[in-house]
N, C-alpha and C positions, 0 to 999 in steps of 0.2 A: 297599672302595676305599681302603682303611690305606694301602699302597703307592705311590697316586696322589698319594694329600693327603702322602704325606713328599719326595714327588719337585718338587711344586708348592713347599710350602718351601725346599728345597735350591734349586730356582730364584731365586725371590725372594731368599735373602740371596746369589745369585751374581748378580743383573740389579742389588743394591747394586753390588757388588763392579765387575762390567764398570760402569757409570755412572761408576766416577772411573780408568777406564785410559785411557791416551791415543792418539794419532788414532795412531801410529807400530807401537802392540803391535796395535792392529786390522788396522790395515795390512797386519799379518804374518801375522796369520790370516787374510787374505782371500788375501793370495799362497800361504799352505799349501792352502787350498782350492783355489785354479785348478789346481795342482801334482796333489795328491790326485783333482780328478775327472779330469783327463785321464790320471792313471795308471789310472786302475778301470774305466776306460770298456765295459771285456769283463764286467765284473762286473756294473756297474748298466746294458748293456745285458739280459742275462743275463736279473736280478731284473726288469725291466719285461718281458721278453716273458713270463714267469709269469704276469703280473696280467693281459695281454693276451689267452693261451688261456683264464685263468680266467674273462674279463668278452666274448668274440667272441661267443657266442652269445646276451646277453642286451640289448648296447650296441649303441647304431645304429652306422653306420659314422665321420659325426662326432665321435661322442663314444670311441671307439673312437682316436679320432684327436688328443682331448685328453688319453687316457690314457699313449699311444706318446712313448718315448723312442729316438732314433734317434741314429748318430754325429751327424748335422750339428745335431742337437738338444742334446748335450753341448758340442760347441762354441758355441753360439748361449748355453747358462749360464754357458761358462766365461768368454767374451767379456761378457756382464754382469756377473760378480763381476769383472771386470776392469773396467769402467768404475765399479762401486761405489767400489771402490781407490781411484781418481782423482781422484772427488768428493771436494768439501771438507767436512772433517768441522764439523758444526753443532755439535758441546758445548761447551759457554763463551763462546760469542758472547756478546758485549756487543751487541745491536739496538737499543737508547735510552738513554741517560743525561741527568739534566738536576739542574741544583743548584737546589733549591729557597729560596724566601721564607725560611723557618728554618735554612738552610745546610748542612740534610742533603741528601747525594746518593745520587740512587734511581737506581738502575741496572737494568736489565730483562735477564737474562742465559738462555739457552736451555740446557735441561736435556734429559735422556731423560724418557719418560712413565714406565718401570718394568718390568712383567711383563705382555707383553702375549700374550693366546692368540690363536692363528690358527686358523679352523675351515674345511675347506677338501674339496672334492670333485675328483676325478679325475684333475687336473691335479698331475703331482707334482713341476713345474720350481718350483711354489710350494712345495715343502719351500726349494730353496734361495732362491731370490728373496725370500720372507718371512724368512727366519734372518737372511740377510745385510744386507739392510736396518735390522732388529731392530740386530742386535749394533751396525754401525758408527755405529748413533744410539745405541750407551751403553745398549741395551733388552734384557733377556734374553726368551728366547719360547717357549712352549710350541706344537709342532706336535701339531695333531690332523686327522689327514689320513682322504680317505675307506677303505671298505673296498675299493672298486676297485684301489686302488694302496699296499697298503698291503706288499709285499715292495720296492719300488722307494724308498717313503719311508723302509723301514728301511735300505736300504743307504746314501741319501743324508745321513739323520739321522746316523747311524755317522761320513762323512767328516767331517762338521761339527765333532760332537764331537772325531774325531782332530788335526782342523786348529788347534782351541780350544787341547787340551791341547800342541801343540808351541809355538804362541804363547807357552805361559805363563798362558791364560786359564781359569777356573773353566769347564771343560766342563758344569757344571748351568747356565749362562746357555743353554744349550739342554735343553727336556725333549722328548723325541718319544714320546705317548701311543700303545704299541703294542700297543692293542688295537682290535677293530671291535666291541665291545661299546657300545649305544649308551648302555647306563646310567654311561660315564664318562663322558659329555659333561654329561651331566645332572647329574653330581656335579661337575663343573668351572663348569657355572656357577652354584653356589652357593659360589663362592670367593672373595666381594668382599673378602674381609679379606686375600687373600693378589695377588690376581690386578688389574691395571689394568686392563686395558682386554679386548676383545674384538673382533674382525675376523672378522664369515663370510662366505666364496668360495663360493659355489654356485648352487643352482636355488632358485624360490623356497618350496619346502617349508622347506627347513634356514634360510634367513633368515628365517621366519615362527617358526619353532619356537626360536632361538634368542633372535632380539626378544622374544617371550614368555616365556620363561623364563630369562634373564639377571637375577641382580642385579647384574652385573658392567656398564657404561657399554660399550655396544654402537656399533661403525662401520658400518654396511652397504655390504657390497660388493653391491648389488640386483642382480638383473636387466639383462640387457642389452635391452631394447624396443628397436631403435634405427630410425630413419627417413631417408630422403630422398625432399627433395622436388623434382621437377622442373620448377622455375616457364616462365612460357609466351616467358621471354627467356632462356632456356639455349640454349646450343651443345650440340644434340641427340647429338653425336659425340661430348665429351667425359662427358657424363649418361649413357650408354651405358658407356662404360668404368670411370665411377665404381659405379656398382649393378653390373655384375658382379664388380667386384673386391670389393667390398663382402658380396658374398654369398655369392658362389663359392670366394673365393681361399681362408678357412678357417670356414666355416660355424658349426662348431661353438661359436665363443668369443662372448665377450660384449659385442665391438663392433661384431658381423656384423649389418648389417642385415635387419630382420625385415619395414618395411613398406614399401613404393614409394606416394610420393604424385605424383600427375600432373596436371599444370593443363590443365584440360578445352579449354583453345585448341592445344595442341600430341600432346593424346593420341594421336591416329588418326595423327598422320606418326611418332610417337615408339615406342606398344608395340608395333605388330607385329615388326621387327625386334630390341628389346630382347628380345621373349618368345622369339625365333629363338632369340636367343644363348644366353638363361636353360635353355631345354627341352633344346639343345645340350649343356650341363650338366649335363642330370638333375634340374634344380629343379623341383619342382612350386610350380606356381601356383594361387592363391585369389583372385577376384577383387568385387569389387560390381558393381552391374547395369550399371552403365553401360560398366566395363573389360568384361564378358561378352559387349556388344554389338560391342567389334573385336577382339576376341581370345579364343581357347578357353581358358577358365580354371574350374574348381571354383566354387562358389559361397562366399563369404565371410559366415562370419555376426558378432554384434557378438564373439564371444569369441574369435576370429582376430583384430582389431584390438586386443586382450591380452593375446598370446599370443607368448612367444618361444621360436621354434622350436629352436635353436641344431640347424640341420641343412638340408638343400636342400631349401626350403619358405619362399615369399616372398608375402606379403598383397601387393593394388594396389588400391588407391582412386582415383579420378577426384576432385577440386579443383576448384573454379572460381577461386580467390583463396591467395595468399600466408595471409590472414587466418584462411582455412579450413583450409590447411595445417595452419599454428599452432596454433590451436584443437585440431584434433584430436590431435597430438602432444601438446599438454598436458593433454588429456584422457585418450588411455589410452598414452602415452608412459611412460617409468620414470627419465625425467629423467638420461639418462646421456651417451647422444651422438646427436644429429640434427644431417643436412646440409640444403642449397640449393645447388642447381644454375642458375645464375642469372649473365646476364650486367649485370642491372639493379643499380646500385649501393644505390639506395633500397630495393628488395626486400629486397637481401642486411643492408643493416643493419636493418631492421625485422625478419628472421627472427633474428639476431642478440640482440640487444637484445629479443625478448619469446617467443624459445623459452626454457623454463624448463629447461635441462639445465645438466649439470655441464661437457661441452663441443660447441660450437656451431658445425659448418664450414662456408665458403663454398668452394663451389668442389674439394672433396676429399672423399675416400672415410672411414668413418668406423672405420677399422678401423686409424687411428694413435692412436686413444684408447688409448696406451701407455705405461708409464712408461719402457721400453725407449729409444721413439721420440718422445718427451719431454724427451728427456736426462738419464731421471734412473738410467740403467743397468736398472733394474726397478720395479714398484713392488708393494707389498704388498697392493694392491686398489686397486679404481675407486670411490671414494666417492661415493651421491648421496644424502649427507645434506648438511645448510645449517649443521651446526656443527661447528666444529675445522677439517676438511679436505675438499675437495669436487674429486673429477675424481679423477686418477692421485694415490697416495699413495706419496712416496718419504721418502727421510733428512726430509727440511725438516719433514716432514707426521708424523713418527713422534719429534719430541721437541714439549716444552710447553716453560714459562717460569718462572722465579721474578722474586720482585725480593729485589735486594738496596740495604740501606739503611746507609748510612756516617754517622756521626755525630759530634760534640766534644761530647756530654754535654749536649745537646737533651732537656728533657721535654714533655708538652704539658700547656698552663695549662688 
């Protein structure tokens, strides 16, 4: 792994180097990217349908679906490094100052974190979306992409670096590990001396095996578990349209909900025609005893209520209470995104206020759990940890802080 450990170097003293270039030279490498993918568009459709005949007979159709890059899919990245563009860049923010008792002034000023790697499965609009994020906060990044997609992340890697070096910018502030060998992962995170941070995208095998053997200060992008609940004062018509968009619209990702919860006062007038539309769909359904009593569904056992399918396959449980909702969401939930379907104001703020997720809808489908659709152009994952950053992670979320301290010659007695 000589090669990896010199290329990791070469990054760090380039994620110095981008850390003090300004918002204007970024700027330019993000307009040479928009440029560059809409000229190669033949290219990196090309390299994705490689990876696509390579992985059709072994990937469900879902996932299949997160691996596909299509035109309106090249538009849909180019139009997000276009809004990255536009965002205000966070380096040198001054966020506090305040003159202290002894007349020194302490200033809280926003910095880049450093060298951050990205660990990431199938989804290869996260080669760009994670770079570009990286860079315009001042961060250099190593991409370590799955083996599914790993012809599509070389050509995208490729534009990046291109886009860098017309900038003007140290092209190692990007490294794209281009192997599927999984013993480079495992040598990358024993790179706390060189490497900051760590972010892993995927199922949850690869976040278990990375949280374990990380010395490097790990983000988890978990699991997507996600829930709605249909409380017994919802507009039955709009709850209907929210779970199938929710399930159907792209199964596969990780704000797709996974479990339908339903309050045992408006069950019987609510799932038979939900289950109409769902089966309409292709979704298969799992259900507990009591949803089995008005509607045809598989049997659900405790390990489907843990279970996220990222595919057309939807758990239901029967509720009697908001309170039960809740409870069970925080019990085998993954604390990322649950809704309420509820026209009761007290309801909505109590599922609110004591569901434990990173975000919490009333009234809306849970599949704008996005940094996209967040405003923040993209984001580098969904965090649901409780420190540093929690929900979508964009620019704001991908630099830390110093202080800095002014003084006339202050000691302390």
């Amino acid at each position: 792994m000589t090669n990896i450990n010199e290329a990791v170097k070469a990054s760090k003293s380039a994620s110095r180097k981008i850390s003090l270039v300004g918002s204007s030279a970024k700027n330019r490498f993000l307009e040479n990217l928009e440029r560059l993918l809409d000229k190669n568009r033949e290219k990196i459709l090309h390299e994705n349908s490689i990876d696509i005949e390579n992985n059709r007979k072994r990937l469900s159709g879902a996932k299949i679906d997160r691996l596909m890059i299509n035109d309106e899919r090249i538009s849909k990245i180019i139009e997000s490094v276009n809004m990255i563009r536009k965002i205000e860049d966070p380096v040198g923010r001054i966020s506090s100052g305040k003159k202290l008792p002894n007349g020194l002034l302490l200033l809280k000023k926003q910095v880049p974190i450093g060298l951050i790697m990205i660990i990431y499965e199938s989804r290869p609009n996260v080669t760009i979306d994670a770079a570009v994020l990286c860079l315009k906060a001042g961060n250099g990044v190593i991409l370590k992409g799955g083996k599914e997609s790993i012809n599509t992340n070389r050509i995208l890697s490729g534009l990046l670096k291109e886009a860098l070096r017309i900038a003007g910018i140290d092209e190692n502030a990007v490294y794209f590990v281009d192997t599927t060998d999984r013993k480079a992962t495992a040598s990358l995170l024993e790179m706390d001396d060189l490497i900051d941070l760590v972010i892993p995208r995927g199922g949850g095998s690869l976040i278990k095996y990375v949280s374990e053997n990380s010395k490097i200060p790990v983000i988890k992008h978990d699991k997507g578990l996600c829930h709605i609940y249909v409380d017994n004062q919802a507009s039955l018509s709009m709850a209907r349209k929210i779970v199938y968009n929710a399930k159907v619209e792209r199964p596969g990702v990780c704000n797709a909900v996974e479990t339908l919860l339903v309050n045992s006062d408006i069950a019987e007038n609510f799932l038979p025609e939900m289950a109409r539309e769902l089966i309409s769909a292709d979704v298969t359904l799992l259900g507990c005893e009591k949803t089995a009593q008005i509607i045809d569904v598989e049997p659900a056992d405790e390990n489907d209520w843990r279970t996220e399918y990222l595919d057309l396959t939807l758990s239901i449980k029967i509720v009697d209470s908001a309170d039960e909702a809740i409870d069970h969401i925080n019990r085998y939930g993954s604390h990322h995104s649950d809704a309420i379907i509820t026209d009761n104001f007290s309801n909505a703020m109590k599922f609110t206020d004591e569901t434990d997720s990173a975000a919490v809808y009333v009234n809306a489908s849970t599949r704008f759990t996005d940094g996209g659709q967040f405003g923040m152009g993209a984001e580098i994952g969904i965090s649901t940890n409780r420190l540093h950053a929690r929900g979508p992670m964009g620019i704001e979320e991908l630099t830390i802080y110093k202080y800095i301290i002014i003084g006339n010659g202050q000691i302390r007695d």
